[in-house]
Residue frames as a rotation matrix with the C-alpha (Angstrom) as fourth column:
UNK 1
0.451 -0.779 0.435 15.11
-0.108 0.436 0.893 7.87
-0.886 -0.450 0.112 -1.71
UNK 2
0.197 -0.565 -0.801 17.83
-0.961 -0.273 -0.044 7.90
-0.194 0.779 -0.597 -4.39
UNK 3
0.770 -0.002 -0.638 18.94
-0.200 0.949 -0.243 4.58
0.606 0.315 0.730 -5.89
UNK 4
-0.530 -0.848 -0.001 22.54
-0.361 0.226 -0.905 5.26
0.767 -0.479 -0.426 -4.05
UNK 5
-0.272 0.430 0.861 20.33
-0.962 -0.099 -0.255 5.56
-0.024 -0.897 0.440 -0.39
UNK 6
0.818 0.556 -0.148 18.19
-0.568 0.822 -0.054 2.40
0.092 0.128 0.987 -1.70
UNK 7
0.638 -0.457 -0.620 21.37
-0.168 0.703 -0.691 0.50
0.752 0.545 0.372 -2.06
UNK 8
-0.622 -0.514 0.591 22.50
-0.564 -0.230 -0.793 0.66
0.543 -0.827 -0.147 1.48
UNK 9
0.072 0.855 0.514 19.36
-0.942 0.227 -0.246 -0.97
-0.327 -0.467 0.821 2.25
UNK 10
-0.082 0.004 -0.997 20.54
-0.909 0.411 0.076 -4.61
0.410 0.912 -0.030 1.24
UNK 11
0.941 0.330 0.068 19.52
-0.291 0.696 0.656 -7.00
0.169 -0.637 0.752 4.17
UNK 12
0.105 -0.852 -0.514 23.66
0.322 0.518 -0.793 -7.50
0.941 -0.082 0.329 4.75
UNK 13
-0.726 -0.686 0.057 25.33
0.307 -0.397 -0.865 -6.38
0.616 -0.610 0.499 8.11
UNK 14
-0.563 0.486 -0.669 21.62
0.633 -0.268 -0.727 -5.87
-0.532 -0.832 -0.157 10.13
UNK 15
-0.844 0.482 -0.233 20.85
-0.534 -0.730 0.427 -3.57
0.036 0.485 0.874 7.38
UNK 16
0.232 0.965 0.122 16.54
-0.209 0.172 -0.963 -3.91
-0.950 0.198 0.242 6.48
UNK 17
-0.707 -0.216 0.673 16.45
0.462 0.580 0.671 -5.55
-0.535 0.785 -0.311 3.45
UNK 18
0.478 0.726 -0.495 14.41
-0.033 -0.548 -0.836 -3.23
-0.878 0.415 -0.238 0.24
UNK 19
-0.650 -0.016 0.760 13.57
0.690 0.408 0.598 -3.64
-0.319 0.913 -0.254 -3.08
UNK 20
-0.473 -0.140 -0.870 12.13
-0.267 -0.918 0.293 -1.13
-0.840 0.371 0.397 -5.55
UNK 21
-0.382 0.237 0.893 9.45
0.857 0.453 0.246 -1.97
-0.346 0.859 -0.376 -7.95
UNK 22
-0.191 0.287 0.939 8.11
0.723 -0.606 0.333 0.57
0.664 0.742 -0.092 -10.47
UNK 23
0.011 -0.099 0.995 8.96
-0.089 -0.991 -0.097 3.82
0.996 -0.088 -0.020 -8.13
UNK 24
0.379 0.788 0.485 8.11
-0.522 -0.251 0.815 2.12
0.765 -0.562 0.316 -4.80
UNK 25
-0.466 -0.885 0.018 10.19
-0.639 0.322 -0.699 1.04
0.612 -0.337 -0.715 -2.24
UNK 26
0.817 0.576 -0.023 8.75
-0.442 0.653 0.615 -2.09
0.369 -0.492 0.788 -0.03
UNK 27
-0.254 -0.703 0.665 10.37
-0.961 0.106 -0.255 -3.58
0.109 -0.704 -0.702 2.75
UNK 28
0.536 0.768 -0.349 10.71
-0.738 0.628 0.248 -7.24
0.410 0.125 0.904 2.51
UNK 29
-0.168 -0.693 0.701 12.56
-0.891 -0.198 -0.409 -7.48
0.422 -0.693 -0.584 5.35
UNK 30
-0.458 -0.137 0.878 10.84
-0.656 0.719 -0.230 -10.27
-0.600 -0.682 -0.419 7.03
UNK 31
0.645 0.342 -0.684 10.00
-0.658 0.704 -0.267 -12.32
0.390 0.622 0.679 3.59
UNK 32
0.260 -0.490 0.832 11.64
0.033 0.866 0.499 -16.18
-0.965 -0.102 0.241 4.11
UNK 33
0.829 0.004 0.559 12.18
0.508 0.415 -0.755 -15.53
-0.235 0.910 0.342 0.68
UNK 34
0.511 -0.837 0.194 15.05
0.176 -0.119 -0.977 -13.01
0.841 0.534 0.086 0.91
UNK 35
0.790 -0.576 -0.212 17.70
0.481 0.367 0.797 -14.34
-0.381 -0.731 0.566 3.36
UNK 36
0.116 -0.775 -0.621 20.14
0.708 -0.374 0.599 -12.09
-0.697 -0.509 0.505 3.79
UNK 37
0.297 0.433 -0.851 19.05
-0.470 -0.710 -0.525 -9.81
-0.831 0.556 -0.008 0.98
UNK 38
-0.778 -0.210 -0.592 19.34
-0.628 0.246 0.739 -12.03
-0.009 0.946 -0.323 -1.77
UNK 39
0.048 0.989 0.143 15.94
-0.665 0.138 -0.734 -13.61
-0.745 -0.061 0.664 -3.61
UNK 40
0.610 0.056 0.790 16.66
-0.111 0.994 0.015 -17.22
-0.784 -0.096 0.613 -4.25
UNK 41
-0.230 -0.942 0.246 20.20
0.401 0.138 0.906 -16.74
-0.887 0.307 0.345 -5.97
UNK 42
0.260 0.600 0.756 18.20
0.964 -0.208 -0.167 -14.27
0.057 0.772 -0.633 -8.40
UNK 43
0.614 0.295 0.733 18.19
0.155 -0.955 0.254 -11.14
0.774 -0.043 -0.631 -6.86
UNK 44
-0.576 -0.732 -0.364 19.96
0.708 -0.224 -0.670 -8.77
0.409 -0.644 0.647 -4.82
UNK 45
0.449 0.749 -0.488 18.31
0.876 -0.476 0.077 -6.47
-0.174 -0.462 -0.870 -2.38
UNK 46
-0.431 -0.395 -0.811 19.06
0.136 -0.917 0.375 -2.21
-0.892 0.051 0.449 -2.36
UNK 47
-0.899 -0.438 0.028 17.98
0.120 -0.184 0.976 -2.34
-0.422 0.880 0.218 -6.28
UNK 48
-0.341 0.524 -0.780 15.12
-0.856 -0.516 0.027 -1.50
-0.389 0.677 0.625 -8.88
UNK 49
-0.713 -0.516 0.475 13.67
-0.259 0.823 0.505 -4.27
-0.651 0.237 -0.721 -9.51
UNK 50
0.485 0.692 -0.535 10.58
-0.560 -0.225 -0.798 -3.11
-0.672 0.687 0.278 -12.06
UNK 51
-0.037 0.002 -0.999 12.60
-0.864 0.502 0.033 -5.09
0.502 0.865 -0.017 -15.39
UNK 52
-0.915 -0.403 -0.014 13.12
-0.399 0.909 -0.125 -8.41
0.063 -0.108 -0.992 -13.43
UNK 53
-0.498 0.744 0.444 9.54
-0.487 0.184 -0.854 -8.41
-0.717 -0.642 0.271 -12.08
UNK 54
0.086 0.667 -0.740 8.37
-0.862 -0.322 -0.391 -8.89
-0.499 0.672 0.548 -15.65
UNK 55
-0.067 -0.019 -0.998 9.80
-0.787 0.615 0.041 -11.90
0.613 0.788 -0.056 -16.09
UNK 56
-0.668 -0.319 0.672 9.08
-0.731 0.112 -0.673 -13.10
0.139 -0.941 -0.308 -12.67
UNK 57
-0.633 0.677 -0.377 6.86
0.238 0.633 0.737 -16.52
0.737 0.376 -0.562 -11.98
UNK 58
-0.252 0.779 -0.574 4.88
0.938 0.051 -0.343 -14.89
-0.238 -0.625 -0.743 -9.87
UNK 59
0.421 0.499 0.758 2.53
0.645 -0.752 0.137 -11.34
0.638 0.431 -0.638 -10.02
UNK 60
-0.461 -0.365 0.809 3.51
-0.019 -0.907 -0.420 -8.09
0.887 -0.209 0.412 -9.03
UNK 61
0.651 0.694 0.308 0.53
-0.410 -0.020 0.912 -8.51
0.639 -0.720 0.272 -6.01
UNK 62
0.583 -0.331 -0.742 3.40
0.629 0.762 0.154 -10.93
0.515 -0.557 0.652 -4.22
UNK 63
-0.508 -0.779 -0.367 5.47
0.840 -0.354 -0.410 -7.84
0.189 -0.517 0.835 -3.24
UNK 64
-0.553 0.184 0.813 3.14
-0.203 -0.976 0.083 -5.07
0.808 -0.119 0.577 -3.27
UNK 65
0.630 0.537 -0.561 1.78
0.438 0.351 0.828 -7.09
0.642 -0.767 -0.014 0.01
UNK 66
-0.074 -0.847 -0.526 5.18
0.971 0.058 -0.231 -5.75
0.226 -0.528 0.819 1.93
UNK 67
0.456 0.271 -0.848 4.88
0.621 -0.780 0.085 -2.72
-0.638 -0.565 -0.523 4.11
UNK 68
0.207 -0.578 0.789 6.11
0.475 -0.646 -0.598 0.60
0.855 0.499 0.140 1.68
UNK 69
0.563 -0.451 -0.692 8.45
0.812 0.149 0.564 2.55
-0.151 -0.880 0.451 2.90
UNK 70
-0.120 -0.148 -0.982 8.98
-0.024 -0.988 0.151 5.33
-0.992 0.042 0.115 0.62
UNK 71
0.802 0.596 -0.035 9.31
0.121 -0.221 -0.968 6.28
-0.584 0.772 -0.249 -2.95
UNK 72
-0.032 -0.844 0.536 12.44
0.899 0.210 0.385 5.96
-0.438 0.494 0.751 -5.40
UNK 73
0.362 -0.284 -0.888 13.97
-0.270 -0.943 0.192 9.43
-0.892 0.170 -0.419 -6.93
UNK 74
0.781 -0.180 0.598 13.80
0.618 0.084 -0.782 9.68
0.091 0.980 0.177 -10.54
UNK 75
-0.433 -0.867 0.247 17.29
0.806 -0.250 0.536 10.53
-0.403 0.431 0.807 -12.19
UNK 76
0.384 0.042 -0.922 17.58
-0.188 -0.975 -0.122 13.69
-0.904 0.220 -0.367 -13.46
UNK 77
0.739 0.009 0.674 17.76
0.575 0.514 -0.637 13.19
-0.352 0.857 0.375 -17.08
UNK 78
0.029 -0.947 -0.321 21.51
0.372 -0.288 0.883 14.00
-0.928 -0.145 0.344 -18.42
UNK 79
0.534 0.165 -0.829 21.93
-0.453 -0.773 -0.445 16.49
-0.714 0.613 -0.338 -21.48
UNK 80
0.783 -0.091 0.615 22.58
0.595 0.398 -0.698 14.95
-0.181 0.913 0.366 -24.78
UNK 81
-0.273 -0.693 -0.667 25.80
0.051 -0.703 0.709 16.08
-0.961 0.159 0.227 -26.08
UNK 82
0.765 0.638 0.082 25.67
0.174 -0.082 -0.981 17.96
-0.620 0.765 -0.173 -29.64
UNK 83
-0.171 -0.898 0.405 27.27
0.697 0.180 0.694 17.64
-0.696 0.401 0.595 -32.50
UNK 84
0.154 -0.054 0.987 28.07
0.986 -0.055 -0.157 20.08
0.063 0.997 0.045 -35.21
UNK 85
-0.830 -0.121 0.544 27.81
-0.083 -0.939 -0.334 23.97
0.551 -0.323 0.770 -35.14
UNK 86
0.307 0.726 0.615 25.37
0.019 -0.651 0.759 24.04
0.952 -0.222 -0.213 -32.66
């Protein structure tokens, strides 16, 4: 799933509600913690959330309990522009 796809997935309008931690996509759809895709006026669902986790008060083990659901698509890694005569 691309990040665009993932981001459609934000618990608004009926939508399932997913989150994205280091490549992995988990549905925490039926957490009491994110009501209406948002994790306690912290977080927004649809997104990547691998840098926030790190500074989370709780361990990575608290979401990797949530059913996966697929796998995040690495970016294709955009070409450096050069400078000079080359």
């Amino acid at each position: 799933m691309t990040k665009e796809e993932l981001a459609t997935f934000n618990g608004q309008n009926g939508q399932p509600t997913y989150v994205a931690v280091s490549g992995t996509i988990y549905d925490v759809s039926e957490s009491k913690m994110w009501v209406d895709g948002n994790h306690v006026n912290a977080h927004s669902a649809g997104q990547d959330l691998t840098d926030e986790l790190k500074s989370a008060p709780h361990v990575r083990t608290v979401v990797e309990r949530f059913p996966v659901v697929g796998k995040l698509e690495n970016e294709p890694e955009k070409k450096k522009k050069r400078f000079g005569l080359f």
